[in-house]
C-alpha positions as CSV (number, residue, x, y, z in Angstrom):
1,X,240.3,-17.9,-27.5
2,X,241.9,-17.2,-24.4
3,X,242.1,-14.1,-21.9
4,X,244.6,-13.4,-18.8
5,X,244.8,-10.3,-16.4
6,X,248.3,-9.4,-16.3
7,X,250.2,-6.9,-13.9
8,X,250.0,-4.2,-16.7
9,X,246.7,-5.5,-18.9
10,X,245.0,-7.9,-20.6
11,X,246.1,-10.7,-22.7
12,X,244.0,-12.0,-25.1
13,X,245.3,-15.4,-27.5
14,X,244.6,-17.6,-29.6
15,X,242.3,-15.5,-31.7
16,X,240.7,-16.2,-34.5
17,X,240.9,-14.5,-37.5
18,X,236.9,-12.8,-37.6
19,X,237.5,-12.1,-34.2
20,X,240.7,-9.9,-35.4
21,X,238.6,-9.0,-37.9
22,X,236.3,-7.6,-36.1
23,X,238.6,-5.3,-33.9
24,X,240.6,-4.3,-36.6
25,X,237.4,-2.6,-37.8
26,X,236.5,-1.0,-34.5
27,X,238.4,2.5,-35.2
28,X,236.9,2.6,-38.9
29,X,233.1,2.5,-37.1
30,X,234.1,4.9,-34.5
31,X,235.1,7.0,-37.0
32,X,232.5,6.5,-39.6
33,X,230.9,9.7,-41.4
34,X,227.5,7.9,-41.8
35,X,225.2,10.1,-40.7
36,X,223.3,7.2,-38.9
37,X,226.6,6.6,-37.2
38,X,227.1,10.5,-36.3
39,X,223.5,11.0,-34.8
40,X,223.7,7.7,-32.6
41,X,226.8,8.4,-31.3
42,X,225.9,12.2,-30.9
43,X,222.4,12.5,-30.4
44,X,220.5,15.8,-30.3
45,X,220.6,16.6,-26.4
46,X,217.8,19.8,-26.4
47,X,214.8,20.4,-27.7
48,X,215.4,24.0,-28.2
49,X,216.9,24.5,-31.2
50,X,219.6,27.6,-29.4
51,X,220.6,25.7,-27.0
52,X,221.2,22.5,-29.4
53,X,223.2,24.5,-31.6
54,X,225.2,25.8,-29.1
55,X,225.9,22.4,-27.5
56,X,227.1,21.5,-30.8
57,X,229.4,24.6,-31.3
58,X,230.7,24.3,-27.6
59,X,230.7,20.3,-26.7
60,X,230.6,18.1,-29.6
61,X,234.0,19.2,-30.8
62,X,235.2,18.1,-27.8
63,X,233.6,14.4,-27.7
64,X,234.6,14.2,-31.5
65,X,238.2,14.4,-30.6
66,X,237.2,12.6,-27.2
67,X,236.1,9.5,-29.7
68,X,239.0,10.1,-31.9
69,X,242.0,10.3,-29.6
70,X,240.5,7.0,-28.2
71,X,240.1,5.0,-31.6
72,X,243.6,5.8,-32.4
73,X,244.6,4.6,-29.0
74,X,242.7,1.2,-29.6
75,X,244.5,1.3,-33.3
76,X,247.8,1.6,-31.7
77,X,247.1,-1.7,-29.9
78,X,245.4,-3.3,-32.9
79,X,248.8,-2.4,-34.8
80,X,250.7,-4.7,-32.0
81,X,248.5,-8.0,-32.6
82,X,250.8,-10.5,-33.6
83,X,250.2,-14.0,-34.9
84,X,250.6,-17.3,-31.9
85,X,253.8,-18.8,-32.4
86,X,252.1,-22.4,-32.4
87,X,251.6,-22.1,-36.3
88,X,247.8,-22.2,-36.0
89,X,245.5,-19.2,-37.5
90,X,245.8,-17.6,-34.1
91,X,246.6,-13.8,-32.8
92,X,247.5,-12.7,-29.4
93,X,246.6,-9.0,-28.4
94,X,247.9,-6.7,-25.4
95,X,245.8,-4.2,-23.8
96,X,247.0,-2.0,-21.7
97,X,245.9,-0.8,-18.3
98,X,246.3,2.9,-19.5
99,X,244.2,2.0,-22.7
100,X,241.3,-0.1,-21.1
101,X,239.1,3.1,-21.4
102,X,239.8,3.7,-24.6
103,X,239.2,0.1,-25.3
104,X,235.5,0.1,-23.3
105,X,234.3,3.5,-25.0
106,X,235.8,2.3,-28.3
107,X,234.0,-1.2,-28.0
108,X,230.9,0.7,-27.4
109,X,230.8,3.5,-29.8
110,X,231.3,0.0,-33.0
111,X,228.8,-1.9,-31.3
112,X,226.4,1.3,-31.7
113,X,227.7,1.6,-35.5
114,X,227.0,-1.8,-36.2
115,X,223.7,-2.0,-34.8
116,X,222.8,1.5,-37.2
117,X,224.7,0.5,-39.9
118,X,222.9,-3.0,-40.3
119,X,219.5,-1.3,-40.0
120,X,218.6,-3.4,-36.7
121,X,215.9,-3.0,-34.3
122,X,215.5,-4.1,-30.6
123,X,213.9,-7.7,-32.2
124,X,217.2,-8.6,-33.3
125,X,219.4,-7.9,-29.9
126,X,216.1,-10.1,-28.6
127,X,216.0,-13.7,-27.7
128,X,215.3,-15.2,-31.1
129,X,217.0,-12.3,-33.3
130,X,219.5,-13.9,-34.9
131,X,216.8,-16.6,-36.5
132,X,215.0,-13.1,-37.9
133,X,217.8,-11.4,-39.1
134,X,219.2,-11.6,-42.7
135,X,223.2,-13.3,-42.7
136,X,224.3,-9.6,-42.9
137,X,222.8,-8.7,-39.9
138,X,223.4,-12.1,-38.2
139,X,227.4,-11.6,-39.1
140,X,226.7,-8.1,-36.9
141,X,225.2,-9.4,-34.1
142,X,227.7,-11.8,-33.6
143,X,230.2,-9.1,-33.7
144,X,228.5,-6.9,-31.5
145,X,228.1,-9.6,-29.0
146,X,231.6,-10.2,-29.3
147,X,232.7,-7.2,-28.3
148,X,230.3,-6.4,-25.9
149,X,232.0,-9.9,-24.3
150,X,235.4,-8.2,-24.5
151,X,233.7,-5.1,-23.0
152,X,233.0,-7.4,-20.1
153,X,236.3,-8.9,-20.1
154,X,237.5,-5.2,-19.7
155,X,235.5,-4.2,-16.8
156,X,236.0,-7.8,-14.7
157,X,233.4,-9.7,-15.3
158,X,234.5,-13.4,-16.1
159,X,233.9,-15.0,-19.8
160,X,234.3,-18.3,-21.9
161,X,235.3,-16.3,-24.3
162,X,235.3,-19.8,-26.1
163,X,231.8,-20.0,-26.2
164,X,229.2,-19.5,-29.1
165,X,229.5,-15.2,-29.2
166,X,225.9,-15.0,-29.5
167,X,225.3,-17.1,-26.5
168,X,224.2,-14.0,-24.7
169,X,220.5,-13.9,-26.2
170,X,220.8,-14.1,-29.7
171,X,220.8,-17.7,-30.4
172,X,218.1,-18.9,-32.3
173,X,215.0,-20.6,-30.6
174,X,215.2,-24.6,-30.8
């Protein structure tokens, strides 16, 4: 897999399939109804119980459509990927400059679904996680370090996005 900074975006290539997997999936977590999902992505913000419920009559409305409008942004790109010409297994996907926000918050808000969704802890994001995590959970933090490698992509840091996706601390101990 490939990535290129264009005048207007991002170009990612030669994707594989679970990678295109896994973005395809990112506006489904964002939008998820799972409770677990719900309270990590709006956590309670007061210890008063007034003032809680009246951030979440006033403002969480607000970041709900804030999460949606950005998901279906992200969706609208996802709905572009098209397969490499080359005949391989491959997608190509375009991301625009006016959508990288979306993209980042997006990115963040699955990664945060995952990591609820899969019931994981600190221990598995740790050095040595993956090796302690069942395959479910090992298939998520690969995925979550994916995308938190496109996050970085995103906000200019420089990737192999080649290398093993859970090269960033989750590879088992030798």
């Amino acid at each position: 897999m490939w990535y290129a900074r264009t005048d207007d975006g991002y170009l990612f290539g030669e994707m594989p399939k679970h990678a295109v997997e896994t973005l395809r999936a990112i506006p489904m977590l964002v939008e998820s109804s799972d409770e677990r999902v719900r309270s990590r992505l709006l956590p309670e913000t007061y210890e008063d119980p007034e003032e809680e419920a009246g951030w979440r009559e006033h403002a969480m409305p607000e970041l709900e459509r804030l999460f949606l409008s950005r998901a279906h942004l992200v969706q609208r790109d996802l709905d572009t990927i098209q397969r490499m010409e080359d005949g391989s297994d491959s997608w190509m996907l375009h991301i625009s400059n006016q959508h990288v926000n979306a993209w980042l918050s997006s990115l963040n808000a699955a990664r945060l679904a995952l990591y609820v969704l899969n019931d994981m802890t600190e221990a598995h994001m740790a050095r040595g996680g993956l090796a302690k995590a069942s395959p479910k959970q090992q298939e998520a933090i690969l995925r979550i370090h994916f995308m938190a490698e496109l996050q970085g992509v995103l906000m200019g840091d420089d990737y192999d996005l080649d290398e093993d996706p859970g090269a960033g601390g989750a590879e088992q101990e030798p």
